[in-house]
Every structure is written in C-alpha cells, then in structure tokens.
N, C-alpha and C positions, 0 to 999 in steps of 0.2 A: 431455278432459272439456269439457260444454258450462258454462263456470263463470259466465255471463252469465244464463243460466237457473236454474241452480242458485241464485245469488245473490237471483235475483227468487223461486225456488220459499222459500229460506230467509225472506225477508222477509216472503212472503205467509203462512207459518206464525211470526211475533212469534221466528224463530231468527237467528243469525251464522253464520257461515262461517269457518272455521280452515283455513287453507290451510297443509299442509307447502311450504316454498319449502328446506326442508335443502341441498338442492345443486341450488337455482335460484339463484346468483348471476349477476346478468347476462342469464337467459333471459327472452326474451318468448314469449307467446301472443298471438297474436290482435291483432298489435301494441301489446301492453302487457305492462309487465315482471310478473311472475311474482312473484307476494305480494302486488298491486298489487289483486284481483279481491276478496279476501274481508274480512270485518272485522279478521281479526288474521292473520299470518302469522309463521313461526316456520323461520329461517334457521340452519342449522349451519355452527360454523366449525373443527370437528373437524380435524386437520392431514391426513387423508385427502381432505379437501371441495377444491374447486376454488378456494375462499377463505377460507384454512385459517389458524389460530395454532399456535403450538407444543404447544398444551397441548388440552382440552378449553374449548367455548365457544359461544355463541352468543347470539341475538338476536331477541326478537318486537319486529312492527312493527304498528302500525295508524295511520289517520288519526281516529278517531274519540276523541276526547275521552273518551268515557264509558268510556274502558277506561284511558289513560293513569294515571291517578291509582293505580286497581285494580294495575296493573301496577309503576310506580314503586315499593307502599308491599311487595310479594309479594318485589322482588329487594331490599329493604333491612327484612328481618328483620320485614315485617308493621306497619314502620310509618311513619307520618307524623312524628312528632315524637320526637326523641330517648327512649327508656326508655321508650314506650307506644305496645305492641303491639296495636294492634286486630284484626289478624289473624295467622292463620299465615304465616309467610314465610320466606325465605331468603337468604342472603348469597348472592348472587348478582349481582355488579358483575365486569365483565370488568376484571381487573386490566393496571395501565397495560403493560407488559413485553407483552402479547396485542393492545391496542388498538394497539402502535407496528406488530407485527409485522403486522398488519391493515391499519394505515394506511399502509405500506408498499408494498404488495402491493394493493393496493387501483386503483393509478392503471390498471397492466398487467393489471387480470382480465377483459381483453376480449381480449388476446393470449394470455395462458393460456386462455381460451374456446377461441379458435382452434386453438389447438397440440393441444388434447385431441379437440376435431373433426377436426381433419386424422387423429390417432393411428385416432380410431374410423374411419373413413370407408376404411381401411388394408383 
C-alpha cells in the first residue's frame, strides 16, 4: 500500500488512519516499522502471531495524545476515575502472566522473524 499518501489523502479529508499491524511485529515498510504510518495501530498477540502469549491478546498503539486518554479510559471499564463510567468500556489490561510471557519473547523476535522467513522462502 502507498500508506504515505493515504495518510496525507486521510488528513486532507479531517480522517485517521487505523492500521492493522496483527502480525507486523518487527516488520518494516518503506524503512519504517509497520504501525508506525497511521494514527492508531492495532497489534495481535494471539499465540498463533509471530509475538504471541499463551492466551488471547493484544495491543493498540499511537503517538498522538488525543487518542491516549480515549483509549486508557475503553480498556478500564470506560473510565477515568474509580466507579464512574463516562463511557462504554472493557476490562481489557493484559494480565501480568501474558505481559512476562511477552516480555520474554520479546528480545529474540527478530530471530523468530528470521526462522519464519527462512521457513517461507523453503
């Protein structure tokens, strides 16, 4: 995809950009990593994924501020302040036993990169 353009076409219509990066861990485009291009991106760590937990899981990222907050208050039940929910949300904190098996795994996922490309390239 030309995501460079796309990013400018989104902006110049007041839109973002949601990039699936699901099983871009590690990969770049266009010399830049992959989730890196749009306003949010949204990473799976499904134990199938190339940076996987035991269980179900995953991870949106962005740099932009005006989404952080939005995003904090949706994976802790919709809200800011303990018993008041401004919005819909969800329990949805990767529990520690997923973040160890993650950070783990985490140092060598440029060598599982590798091993999966070597496999495909077979």
């Amino acid at each position: 995809a030309k995501m460079e353009a796309l990013c400018v076409l989104a902006r110049e219509h007041g839109r973002g950009v949601i990039e699936d990066a699901s099983q871009g861990h590690g990969a770049t485009f266009q010399g830049r990593h992959v989730g890196s291009f749009g306003d949010l991106a949204g990473f799976s760590f499904y134990p199938g994924k190339n940076l996987g937990c035991f269980g179900d899981g995953g991870a949106v990222t962005t740099n932009d501020e005006k989404y952080i907050e939005h995003l904090h208050m949706l994976r802790n039940l919709g809200q800011k302040v303990k018993y008041y929910h401004e919005i819909k949300g969800w329990n949805c904190r990767l529990d520690t036993l997923q973040a160890a098996v993650l950070n783990a795994q985490l140092p060598h996922m440029d060598a599982f990169n590798e091993e999966r490309r070597a496999v495909a390239d077979r």
